[in-house]
C-alpha positions in Angstrom: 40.5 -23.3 44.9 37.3 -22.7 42.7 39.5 -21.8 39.6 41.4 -24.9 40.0 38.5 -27.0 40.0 37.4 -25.1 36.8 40.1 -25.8 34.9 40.8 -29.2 36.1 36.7 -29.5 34.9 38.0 -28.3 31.6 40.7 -30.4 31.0 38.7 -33.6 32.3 35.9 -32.3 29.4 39.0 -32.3 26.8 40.0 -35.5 27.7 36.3 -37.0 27.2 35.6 -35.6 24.2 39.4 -37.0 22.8 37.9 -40.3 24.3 34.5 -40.1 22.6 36.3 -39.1 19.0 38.5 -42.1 19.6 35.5 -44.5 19.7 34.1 -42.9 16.8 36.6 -43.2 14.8 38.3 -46.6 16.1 41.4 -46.4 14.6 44.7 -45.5 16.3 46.9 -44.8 13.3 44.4 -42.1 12.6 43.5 -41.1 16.4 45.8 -42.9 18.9 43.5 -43.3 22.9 44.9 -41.6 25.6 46.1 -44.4 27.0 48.6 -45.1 24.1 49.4 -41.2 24.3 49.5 -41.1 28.0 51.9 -44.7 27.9 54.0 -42.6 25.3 54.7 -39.9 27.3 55.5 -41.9 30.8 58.6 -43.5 28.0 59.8 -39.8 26.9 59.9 -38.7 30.5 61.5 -41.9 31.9 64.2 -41.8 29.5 67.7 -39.5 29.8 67.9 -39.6 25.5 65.2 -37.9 24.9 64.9 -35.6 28.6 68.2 -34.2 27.1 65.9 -33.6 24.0 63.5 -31.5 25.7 66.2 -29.5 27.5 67.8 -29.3 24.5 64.7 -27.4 22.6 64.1 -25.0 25.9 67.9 -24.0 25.8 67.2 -22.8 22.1 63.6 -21.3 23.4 65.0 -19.4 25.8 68.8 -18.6 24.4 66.9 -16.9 21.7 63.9 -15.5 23.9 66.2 -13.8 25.7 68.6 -12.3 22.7 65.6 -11.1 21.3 64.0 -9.6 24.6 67.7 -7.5 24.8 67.6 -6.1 21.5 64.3 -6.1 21.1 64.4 -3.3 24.6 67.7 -1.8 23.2 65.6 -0.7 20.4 62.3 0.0 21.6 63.7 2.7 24.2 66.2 4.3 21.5 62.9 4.6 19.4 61.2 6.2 21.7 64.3 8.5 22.9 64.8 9.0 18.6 62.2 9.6 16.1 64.7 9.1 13.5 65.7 5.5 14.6 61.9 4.7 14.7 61.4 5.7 11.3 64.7 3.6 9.9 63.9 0.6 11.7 60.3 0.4 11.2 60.3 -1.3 7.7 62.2 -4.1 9.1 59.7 -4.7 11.9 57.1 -4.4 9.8 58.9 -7.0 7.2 59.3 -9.5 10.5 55.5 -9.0 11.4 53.9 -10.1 7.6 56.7 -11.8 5.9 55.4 -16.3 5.9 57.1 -18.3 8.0 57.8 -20.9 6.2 59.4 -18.3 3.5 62.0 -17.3 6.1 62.9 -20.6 7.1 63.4 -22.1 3.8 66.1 -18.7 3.4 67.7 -19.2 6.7 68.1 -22.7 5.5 70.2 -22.3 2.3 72.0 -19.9 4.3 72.5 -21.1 7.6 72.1 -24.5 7.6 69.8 -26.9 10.2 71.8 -26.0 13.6 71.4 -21.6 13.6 68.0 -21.7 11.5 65.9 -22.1 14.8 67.5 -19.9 16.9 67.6 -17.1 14.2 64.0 -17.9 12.9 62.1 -17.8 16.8 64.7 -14.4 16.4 62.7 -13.1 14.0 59.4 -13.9 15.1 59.5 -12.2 18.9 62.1 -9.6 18.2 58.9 -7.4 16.4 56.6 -8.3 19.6 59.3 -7.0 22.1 59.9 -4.1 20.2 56.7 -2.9 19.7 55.7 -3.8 23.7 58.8 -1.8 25.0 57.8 1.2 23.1 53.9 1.0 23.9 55.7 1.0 27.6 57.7 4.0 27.2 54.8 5.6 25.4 52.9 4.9 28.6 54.9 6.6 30.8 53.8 9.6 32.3 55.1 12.5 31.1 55.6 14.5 34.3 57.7 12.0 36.3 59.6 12.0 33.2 59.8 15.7 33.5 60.6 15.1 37.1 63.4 12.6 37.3 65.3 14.7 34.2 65.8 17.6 37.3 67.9 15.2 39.4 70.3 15.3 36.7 71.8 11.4 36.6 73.5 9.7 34.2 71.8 8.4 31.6 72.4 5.0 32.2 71.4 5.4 36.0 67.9 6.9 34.6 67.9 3.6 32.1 68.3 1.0 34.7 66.5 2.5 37.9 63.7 4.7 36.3 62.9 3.7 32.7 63.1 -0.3 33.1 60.9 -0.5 36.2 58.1 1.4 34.9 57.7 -0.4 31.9 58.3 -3.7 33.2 54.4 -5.0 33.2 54.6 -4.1 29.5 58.1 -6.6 29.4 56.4 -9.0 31.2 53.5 -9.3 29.1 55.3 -9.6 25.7 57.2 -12.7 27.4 54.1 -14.2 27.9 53.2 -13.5 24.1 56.5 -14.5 22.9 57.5 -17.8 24.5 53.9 -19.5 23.0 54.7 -17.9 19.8 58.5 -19.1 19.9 58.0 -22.3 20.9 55.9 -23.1 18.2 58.1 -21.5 15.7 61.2 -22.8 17.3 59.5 -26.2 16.9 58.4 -26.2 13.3 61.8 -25.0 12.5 63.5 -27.9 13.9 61.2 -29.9 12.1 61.4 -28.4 8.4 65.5 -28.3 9.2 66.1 -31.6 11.2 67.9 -29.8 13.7 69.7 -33.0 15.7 68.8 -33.5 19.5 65.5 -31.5 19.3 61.8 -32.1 19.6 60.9 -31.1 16.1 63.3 -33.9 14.9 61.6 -36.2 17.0 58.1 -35.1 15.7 59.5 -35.8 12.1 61.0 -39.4 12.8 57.5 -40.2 14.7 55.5 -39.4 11.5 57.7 -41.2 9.1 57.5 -44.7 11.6 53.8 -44.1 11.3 54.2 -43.3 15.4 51.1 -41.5 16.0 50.8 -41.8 19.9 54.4 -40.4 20.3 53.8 -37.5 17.7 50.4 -36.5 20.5 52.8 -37.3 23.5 55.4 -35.0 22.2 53.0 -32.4 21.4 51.3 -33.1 25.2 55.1 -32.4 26.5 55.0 -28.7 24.1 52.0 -27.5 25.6 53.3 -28.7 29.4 56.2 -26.4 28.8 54.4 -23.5 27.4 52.1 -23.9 30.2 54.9 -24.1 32.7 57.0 -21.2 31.6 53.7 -18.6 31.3 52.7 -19.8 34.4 56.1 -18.6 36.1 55.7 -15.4 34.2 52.2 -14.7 35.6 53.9 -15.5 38.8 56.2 -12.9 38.7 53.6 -10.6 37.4 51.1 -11.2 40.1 54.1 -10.3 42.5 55.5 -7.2 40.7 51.8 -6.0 40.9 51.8 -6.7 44.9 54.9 -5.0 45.1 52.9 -2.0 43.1 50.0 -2.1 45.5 52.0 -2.6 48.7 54.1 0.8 47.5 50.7 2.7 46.8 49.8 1.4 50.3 52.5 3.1 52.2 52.7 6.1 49.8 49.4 6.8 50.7 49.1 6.1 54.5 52.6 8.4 54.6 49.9 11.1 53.3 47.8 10.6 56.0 49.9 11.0 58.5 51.6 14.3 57.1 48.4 16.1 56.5 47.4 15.1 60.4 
């Protein structure tokens, strides 16, 4: 309850100072009130045109979220399994790391045109951040229960799935948390630079041409509600893999108990 009120106290001290700058300034085309923003927003949410807007941007958040999660785990466990595949693909991650933005759009653009350049662009930008989580994760794993679970002599696949995956899920969990911010805001700048039709970024674009500056912070109040929404389901299912965790240790250790009495 206490942290709720905290951040409900930060948010309230956001709003005031967005309030104070707007008297200061006194001119909505440069800083629309939050009552113009606020009035904005209630006409985005209340209308199906642009709700299917908004679902429309998730779908391409988390269709390419989730592509990128696969491969990106494909190829952070065969690096760790193969020294020789971590060598050949580490160029390219490191290429995906520093290479600009704005430099890979523009590419994808000439060659891919407005509808795949945001799915392949928010690609590019978590596949790296995946990767390198997923192999932090099996770098983490003890060595000894590694040891251990080779003597039961299952399939590989088996070993994947049911020993592997589960002890590097908090690291998978994590690098969702990292990459839907990050791909959301790339995902939405691409859109933008590429007019991608039926998308936020779009929207953002046709709002600064018409001089719309309440619906360009309205949209941008809507980004941050679904960032906010999807980490928050993502710490959810964190705080409950790590009471899962706890409650395991609990009965591993009271099963010791009663063996050595």
């Amino acid at each position: 309850m206490k942290k709720r009120w905290i951040y409900c106290m930060s948010i309230a001290f956001l709003l005031m100072i967005w309030l104070l700058l707007y008297i200061v300034i006194d001119h909505h085309l440069i800083l629309p009130s939050p009552l113009q923003v606020f009035t904005s927003l209630f006409n985005i949410m209340t209308q199906i045109k642009y709700i299917k807007i908004i679902l429309y941007s998730t779908i391409r958040l988390i269709t390419s979220v989730v592509i990128a999660a696969v491969i990106g785990i494909t190829c952070g466990m065969l690096s760790s399994f193969n020294q020789k595949f971590q060598l050949f693909i580490k160029p390219y991650v490191t290429i995906l790391r520093t290479i600009p933005v704005i430099s890979i759009v523009v590419i994808l653009l000439i060659l891919l045109g407005f509808t795949w350049t945001p799915y392949v662009i928010t690609f590019f930008m978590i596949f790296p951040i995946v990767y390198q989580g997923t192999l932090q994760g099996m770098r983490a794993i003890n060595p000894e229960l590694i040891d251990v679970i080779k003597l039961e002599e299952r399939h590989f696949i088996h070993m994947i799935f049911e020993f592997y995956i589960p002890q590097i899920k908090p690291y998978i969990y994590l690098t969702f948390l990292q990459s839907f911010g990050l791909g959301l805001k790339v995902l939405v700048m691409a859109e933008y630079l590429s007019q991608t039709k039926h998308s936020i970024g779009n929207r953002l674009y046709v709002a600064k041409i018409n001089i719309m500056y309440d619906e360009i912070f309205a949209w941008t109040v809507i980004l941050i509600l679904i960032a906010i929404f999807i980490e928050w389901m993502i710490e959810f299912r964190m705080q409950k893999l790590k009471k899962e965790e706890d409650e395991k240790c609990m009965k591993l250790s009271s099963k010791k108990v009663i063996s050595q009495n």
